[in-house]
Jmol script that loads the backbone (N, CA, C; Angstrom):
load data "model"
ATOM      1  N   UNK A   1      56.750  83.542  30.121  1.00  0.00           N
ATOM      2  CA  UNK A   1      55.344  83.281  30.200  1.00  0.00           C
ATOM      3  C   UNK A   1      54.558  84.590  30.076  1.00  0.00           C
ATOM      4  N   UNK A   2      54.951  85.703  30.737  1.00  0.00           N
ATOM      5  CA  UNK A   2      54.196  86.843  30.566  1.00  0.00           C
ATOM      6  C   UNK A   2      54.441  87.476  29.230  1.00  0.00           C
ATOM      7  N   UNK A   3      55.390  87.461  28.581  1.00  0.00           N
ATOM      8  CA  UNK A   3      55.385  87.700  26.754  1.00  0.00           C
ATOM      9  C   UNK A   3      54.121  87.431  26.212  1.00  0.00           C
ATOM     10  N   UNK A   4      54.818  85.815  26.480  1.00  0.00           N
ATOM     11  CA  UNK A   4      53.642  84.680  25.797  1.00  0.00           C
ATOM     12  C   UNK A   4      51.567  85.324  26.203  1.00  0.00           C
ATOM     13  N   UNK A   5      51.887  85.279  27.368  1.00  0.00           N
ATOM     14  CA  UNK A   5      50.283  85.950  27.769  1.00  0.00           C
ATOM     15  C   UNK A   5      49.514  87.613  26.980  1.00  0.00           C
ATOM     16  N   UNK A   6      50.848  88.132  27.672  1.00  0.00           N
ATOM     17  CA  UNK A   6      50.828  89.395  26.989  1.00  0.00           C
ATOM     18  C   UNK A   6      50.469  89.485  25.560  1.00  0.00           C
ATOM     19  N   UNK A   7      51.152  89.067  24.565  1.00  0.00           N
ATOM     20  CA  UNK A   7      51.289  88.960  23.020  1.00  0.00           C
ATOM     21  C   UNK A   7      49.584  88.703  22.493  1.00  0.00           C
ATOM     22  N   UNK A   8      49.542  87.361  23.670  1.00  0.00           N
ATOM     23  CA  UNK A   8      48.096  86.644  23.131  1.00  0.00           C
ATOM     24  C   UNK A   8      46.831  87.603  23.311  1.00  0.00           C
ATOM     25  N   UNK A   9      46.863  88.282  24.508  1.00  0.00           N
ATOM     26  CA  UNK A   9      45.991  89.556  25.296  1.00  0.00           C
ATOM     27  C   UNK A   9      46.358  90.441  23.921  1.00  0.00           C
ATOM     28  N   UNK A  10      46.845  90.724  23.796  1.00  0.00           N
ATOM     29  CA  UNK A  10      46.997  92.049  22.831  1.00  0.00           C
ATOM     30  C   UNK A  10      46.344  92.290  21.444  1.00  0.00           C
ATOM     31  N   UNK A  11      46.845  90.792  20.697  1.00  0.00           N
ATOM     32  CA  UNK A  11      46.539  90.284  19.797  1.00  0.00           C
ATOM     33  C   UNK A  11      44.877  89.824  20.030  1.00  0.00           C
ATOM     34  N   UNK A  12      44.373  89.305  20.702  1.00  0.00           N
ATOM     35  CA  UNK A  12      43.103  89.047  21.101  1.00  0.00           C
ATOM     36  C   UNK A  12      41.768  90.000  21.366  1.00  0.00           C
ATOM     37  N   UNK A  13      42.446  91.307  21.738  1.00  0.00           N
ATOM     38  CA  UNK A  13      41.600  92.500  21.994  1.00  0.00           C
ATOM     39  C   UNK A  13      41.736  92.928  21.067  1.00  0.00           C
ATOM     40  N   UNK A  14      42.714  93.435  20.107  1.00  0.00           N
ATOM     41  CA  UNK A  14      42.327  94.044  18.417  1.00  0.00           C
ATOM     42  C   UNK A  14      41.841  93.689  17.878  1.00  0.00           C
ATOM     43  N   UNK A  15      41.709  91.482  17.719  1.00  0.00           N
ATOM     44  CA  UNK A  15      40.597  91.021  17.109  1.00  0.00           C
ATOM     45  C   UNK A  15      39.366  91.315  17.412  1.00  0.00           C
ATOM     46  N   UNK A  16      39.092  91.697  18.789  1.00  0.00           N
ATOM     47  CA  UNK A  16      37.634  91.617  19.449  1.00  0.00           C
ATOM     48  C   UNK A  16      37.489  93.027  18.975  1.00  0.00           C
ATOM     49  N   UNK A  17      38.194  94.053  19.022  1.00  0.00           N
ATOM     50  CA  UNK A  17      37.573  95.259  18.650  1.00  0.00           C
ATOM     51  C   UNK A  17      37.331  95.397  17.131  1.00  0.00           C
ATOM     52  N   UNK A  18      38.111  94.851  16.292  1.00  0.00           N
ATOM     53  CA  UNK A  18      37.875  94.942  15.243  1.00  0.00           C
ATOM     54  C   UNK A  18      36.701  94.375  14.463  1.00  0.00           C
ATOM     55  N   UNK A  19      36.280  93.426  15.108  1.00  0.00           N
ATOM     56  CA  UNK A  19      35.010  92.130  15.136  1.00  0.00           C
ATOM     57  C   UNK A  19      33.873  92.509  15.831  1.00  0.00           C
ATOM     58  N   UNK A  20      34.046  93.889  16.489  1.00  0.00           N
ATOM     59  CA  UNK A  20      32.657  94.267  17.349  1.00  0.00           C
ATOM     60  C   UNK A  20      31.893  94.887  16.828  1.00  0.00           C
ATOM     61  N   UNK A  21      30.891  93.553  16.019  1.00  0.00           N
ATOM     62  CA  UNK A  21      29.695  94.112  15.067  1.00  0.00           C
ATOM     63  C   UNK A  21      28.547  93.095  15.196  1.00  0.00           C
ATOM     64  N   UNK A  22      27.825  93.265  15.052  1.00  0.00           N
ATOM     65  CA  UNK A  22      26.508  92.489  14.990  1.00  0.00           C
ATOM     66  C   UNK A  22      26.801  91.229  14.172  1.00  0.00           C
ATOM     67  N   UNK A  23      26.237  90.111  14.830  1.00  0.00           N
ATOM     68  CA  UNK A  23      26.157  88.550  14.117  1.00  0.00           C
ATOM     69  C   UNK A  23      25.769  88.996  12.911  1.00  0.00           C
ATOM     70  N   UNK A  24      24.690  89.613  12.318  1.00  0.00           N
ATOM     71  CA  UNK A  24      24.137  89.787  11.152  1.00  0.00           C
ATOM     72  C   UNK A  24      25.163  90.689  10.108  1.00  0.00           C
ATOM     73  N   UNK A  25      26.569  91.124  10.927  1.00  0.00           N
ATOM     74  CA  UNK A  25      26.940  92.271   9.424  1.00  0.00           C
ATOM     75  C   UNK A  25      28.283  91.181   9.435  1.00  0.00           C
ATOM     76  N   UNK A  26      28.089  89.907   9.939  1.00  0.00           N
ATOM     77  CA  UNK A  26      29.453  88.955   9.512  1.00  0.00           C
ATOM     78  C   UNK A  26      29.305  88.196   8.222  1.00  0.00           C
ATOM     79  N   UNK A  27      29.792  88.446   7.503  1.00  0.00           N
ATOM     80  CA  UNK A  27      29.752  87.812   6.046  1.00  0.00           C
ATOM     81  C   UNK A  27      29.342  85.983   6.256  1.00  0.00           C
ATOM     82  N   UNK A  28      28.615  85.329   5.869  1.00  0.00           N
ATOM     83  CA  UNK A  28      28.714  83.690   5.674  1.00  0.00           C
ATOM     84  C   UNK A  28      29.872  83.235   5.347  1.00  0.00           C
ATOM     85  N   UNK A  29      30.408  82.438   5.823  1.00  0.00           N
ATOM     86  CA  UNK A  29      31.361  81.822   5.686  1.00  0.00           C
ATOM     87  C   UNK A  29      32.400  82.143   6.364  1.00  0.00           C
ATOM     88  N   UNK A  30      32.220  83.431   7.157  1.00  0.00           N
ATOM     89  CA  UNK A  30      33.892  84.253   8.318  1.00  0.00           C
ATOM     90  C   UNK A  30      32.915  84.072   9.521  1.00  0.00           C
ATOM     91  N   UNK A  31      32.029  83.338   9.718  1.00  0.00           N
ATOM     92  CA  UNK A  31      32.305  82.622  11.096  1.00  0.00           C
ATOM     93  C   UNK A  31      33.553  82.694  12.231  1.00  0.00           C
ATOM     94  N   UNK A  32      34.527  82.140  11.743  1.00  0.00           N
ATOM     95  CA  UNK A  32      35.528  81.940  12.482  1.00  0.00           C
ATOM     96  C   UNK A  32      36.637  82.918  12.480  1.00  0.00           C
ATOM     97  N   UNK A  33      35.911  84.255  12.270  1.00  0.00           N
ATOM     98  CA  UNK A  33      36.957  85.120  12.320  1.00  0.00           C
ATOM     99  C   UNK A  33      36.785  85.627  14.194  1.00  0.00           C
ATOM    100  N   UNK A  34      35.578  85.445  14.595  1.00  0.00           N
ATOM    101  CA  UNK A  34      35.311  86.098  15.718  1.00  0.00           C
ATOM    102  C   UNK A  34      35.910  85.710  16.514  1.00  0.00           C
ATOM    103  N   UNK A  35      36.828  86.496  17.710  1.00  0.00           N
ATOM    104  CA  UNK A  35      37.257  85.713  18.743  1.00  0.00           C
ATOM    105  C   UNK A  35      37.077  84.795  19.818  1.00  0.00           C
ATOM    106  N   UNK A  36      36.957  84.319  20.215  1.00  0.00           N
ATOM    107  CA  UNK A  36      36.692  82.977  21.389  1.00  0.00           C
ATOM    108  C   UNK A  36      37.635  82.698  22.310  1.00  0.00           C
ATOM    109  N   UNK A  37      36.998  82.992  23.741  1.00  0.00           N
ATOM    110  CA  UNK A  37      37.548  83.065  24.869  1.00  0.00           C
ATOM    111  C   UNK A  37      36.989  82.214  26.052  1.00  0.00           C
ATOM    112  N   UNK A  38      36.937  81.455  26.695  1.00  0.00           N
ATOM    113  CA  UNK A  38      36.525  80.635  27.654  1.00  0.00           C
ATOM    114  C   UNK A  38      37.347  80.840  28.462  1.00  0.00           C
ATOM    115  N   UNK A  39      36.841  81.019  29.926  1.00  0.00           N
ATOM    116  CA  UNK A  39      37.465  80.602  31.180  1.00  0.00           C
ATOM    117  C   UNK A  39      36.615  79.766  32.147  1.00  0.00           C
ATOM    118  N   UNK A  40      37.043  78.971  32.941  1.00  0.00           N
ATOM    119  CA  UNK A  40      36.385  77.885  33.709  1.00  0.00           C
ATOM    120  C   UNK A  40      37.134  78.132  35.188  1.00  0.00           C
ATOM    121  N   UNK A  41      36.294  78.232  36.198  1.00  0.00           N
ATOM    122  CA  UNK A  41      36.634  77.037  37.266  1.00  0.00           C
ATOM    123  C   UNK A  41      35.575  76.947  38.400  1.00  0.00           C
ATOM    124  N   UNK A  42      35.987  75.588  38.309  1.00  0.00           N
ATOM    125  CA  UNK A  42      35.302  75.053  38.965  1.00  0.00           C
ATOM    126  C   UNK A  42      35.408  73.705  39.398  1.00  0.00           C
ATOM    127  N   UNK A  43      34.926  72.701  40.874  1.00  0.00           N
ATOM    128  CA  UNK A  43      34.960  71.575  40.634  1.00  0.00           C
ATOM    129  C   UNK A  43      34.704  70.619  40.383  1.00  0.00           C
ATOM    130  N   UNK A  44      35.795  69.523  39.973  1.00  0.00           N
ATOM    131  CA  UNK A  44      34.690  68.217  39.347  1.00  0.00           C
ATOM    132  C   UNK A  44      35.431  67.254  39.920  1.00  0.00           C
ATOM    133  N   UNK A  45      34.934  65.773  40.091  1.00  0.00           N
ATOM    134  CA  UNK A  45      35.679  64.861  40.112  1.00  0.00           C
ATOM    135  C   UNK A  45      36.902  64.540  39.322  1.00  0.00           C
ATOM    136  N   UNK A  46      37.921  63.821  39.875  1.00  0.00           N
ATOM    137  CA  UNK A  46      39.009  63.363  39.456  1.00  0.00           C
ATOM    138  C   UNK A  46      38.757  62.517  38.201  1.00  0.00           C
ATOM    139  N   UNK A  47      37.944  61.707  37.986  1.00  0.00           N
ATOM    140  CA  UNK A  47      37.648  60.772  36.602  1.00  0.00           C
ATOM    141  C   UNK A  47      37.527  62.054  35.597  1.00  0.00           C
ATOM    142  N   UNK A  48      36.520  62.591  35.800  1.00  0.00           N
ATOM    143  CA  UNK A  48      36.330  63.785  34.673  1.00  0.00           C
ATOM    144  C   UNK A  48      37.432  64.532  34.485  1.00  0.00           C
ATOM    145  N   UNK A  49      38.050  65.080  35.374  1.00  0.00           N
ATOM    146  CA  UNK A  49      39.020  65.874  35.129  1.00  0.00           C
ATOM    147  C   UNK A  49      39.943  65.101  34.210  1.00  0.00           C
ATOM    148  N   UNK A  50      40.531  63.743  34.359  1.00  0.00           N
ATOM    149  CA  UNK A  50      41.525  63.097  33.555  1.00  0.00           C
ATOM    150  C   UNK A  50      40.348  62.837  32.325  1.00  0.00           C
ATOM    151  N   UNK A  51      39.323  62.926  32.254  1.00  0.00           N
ATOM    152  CA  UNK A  51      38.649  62.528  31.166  1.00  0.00           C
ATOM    153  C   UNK A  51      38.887  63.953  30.423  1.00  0.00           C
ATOM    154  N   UNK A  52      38.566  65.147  30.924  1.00  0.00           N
ATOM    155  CA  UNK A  52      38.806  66.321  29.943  1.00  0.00           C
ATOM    156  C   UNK A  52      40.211  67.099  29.353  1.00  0.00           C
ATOM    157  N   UNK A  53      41.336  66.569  30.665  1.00  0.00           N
ATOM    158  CA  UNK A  53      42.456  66.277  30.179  1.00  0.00           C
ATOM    159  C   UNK A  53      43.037  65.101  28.663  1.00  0.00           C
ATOM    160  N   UNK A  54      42.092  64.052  29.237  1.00  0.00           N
ATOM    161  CA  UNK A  54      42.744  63.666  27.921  1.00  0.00           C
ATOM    162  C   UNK A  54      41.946  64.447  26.676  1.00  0.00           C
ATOM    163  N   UNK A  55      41.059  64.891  26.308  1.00  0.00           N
ATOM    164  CA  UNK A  55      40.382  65.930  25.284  1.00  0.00           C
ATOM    165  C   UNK A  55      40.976  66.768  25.302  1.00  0.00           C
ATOM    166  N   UNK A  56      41.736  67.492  26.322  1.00  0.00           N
ATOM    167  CA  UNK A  56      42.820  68.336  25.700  1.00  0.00           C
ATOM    168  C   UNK A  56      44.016  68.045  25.093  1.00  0.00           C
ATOM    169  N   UNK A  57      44.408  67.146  25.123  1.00  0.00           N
ATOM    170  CA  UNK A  57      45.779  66.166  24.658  1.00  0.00           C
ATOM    171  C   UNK A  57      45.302  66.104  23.185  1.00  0.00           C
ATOM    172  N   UNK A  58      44.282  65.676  23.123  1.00  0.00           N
ATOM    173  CA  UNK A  58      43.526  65.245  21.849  1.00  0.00           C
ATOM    174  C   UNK A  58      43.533  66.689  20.864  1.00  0.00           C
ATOM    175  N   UNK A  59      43.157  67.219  21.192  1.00  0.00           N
ATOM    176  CA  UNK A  59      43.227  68.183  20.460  1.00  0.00           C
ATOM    177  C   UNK A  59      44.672  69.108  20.149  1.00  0.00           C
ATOM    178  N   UNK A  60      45.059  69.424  21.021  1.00  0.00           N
ATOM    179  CA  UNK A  60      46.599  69.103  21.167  1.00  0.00           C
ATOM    180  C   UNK A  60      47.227  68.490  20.156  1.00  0.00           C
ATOM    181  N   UNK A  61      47.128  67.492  20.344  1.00  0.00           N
ATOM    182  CA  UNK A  61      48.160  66.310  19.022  1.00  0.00           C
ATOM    183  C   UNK A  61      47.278  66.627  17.593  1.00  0.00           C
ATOM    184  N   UNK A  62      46.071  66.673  17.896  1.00  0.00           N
ATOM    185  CA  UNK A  62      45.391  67.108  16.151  1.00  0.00           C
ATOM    186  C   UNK A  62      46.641  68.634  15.790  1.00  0.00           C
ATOM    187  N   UNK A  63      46.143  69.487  16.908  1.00  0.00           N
ATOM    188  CA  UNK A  63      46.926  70.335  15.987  1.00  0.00           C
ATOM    189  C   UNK A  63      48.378  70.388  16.151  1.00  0.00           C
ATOM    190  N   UNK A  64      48.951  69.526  16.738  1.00  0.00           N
ATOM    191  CA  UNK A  64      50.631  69.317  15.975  1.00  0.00           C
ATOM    192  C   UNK A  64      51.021  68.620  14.816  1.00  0.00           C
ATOM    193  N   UNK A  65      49.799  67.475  14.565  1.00  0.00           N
ATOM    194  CA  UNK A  65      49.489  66.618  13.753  1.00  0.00           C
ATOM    195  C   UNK A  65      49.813  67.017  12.208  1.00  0.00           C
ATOM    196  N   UNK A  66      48.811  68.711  12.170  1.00  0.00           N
ATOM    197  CA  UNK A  66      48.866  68.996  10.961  1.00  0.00           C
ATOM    198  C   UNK A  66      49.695  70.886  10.999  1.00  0.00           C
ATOM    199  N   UNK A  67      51.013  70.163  10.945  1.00  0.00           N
ATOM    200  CA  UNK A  67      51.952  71.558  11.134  1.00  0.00           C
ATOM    201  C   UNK A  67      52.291  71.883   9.810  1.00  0.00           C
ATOM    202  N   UNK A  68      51.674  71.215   8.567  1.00  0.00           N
ATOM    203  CA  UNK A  68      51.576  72.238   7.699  1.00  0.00           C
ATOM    204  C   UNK A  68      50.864  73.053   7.155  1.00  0.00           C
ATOM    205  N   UNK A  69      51.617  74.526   6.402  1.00  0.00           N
ATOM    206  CA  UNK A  69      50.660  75.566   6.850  1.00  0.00           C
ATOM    207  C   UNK A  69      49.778  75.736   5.517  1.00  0.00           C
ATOM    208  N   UNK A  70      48.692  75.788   5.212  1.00  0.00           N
ATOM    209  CA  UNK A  70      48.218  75.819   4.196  1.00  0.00           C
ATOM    210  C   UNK A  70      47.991  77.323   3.280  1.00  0.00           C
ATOM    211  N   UNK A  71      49.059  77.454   2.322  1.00  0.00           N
ATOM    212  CA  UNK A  71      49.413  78.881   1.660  1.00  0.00           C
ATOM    213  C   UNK A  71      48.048  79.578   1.180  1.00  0.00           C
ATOM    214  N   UNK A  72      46.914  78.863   0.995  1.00  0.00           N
ATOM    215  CA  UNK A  72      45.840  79.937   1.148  1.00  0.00           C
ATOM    216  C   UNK A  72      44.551  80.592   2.096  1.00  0.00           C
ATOM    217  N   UNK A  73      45.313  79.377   3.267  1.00  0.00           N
ATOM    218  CA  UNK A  73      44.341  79.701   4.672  1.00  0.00           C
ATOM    219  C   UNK A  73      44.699  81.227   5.364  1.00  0.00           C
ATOM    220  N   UNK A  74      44.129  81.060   6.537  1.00  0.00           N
ATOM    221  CA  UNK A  74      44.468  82.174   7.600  1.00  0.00           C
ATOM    222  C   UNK A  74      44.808  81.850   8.718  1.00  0.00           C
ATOM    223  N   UNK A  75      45.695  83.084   8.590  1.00  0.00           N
ATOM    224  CA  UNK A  75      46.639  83.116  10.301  1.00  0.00           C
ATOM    225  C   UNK A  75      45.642  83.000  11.104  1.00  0.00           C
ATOM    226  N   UNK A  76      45.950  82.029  12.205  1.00  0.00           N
ATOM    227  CA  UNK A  76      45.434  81.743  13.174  1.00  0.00           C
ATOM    228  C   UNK A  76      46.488  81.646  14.777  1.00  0.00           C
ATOM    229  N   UNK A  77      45.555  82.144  15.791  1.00  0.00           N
ATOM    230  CA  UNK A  77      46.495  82.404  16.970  1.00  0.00           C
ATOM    231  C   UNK A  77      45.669  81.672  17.410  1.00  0.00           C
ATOM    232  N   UNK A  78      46.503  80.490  18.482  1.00  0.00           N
ATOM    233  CA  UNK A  78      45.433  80.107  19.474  1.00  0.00           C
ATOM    234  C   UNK A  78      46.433  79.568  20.691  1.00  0.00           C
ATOM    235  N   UNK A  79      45.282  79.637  22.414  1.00  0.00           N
ATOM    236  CA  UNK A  79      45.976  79.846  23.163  1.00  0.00           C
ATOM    237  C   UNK A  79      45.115  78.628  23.990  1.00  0.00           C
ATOM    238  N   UNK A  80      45.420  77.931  24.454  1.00  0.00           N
ATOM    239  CA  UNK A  80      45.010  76.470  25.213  1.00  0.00           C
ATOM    240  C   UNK A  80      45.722  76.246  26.384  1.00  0.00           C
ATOM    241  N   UNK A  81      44.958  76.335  27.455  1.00  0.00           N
ATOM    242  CA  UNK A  81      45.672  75.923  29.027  1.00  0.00           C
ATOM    243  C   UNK A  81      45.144  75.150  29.618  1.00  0.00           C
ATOM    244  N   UNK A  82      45.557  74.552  30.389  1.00  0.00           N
ATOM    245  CA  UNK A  82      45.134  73.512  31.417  1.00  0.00           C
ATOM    246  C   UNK A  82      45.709  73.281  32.669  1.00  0.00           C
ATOM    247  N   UNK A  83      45.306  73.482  33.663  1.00  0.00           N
ATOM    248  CA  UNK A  83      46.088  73.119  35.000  1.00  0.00           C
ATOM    249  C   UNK A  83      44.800  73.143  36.156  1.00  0.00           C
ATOM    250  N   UNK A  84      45.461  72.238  37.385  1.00  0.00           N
ATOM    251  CA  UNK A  84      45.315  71.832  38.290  1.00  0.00           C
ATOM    252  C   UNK A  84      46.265  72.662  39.838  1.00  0.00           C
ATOM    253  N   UNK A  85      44.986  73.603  40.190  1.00  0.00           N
ATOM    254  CA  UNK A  85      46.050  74.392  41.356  1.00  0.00           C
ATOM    255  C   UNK A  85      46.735  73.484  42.217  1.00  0.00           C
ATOM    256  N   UNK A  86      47.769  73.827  42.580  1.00  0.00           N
ATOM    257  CA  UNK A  86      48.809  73.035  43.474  1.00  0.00           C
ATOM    258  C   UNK A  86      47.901  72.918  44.791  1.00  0.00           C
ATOM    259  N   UNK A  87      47.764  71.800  45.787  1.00  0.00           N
ATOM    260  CA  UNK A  87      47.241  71.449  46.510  1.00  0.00           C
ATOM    261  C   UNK A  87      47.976  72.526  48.210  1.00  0.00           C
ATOM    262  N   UNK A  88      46.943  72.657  48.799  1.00  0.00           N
ATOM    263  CA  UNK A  88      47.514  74.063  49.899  1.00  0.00           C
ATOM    264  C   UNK A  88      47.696  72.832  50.758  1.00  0.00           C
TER     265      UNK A  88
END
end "model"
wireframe off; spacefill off
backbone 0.3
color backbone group
């Protein structure tokens, strides 16, 4: 697990440094080169929570869905978690 974290951290900060330029000097259309990072917590009810769980599933299965790789796209890294702290 700490590889896995590590690798993603590493890989994630060269994008961000390399990408640290003004919205305006990003070419149209490389949008999606910039990195994207979210962290959350906080609480919510149990309905929601299985409601945003299943949106992560969902997205999830989209992208196992389409595991082939398209020979003129771009490498893409992406890192998706979800959990529920163990109850004290």
């Amino acid at each position: 697990m700490q590889v896995l974290l590590d690798r993603f951290r590493d890989g994630f900060f060269a994008a961000f440094l390399a990408r640290h330029r003004s919205p305006d000097e990003v070419p149209d259309g490389e949008t999606y080169r910039a990195p994207t990072l979210f962290m959350s917590d906080l609480r919510i009810s149990p309905a929601r929570a299985a409601e945003l769980k299943d949106k992560f599933k969902e997205i999830t299965d989209a992208l196992n869905d389409e595991q082939a790789e398209d020979p003129g796209g771009v490498p893409v890294n992406l890192l998706i978690g979800w959990y529920v702290p163990a109850e004290e």
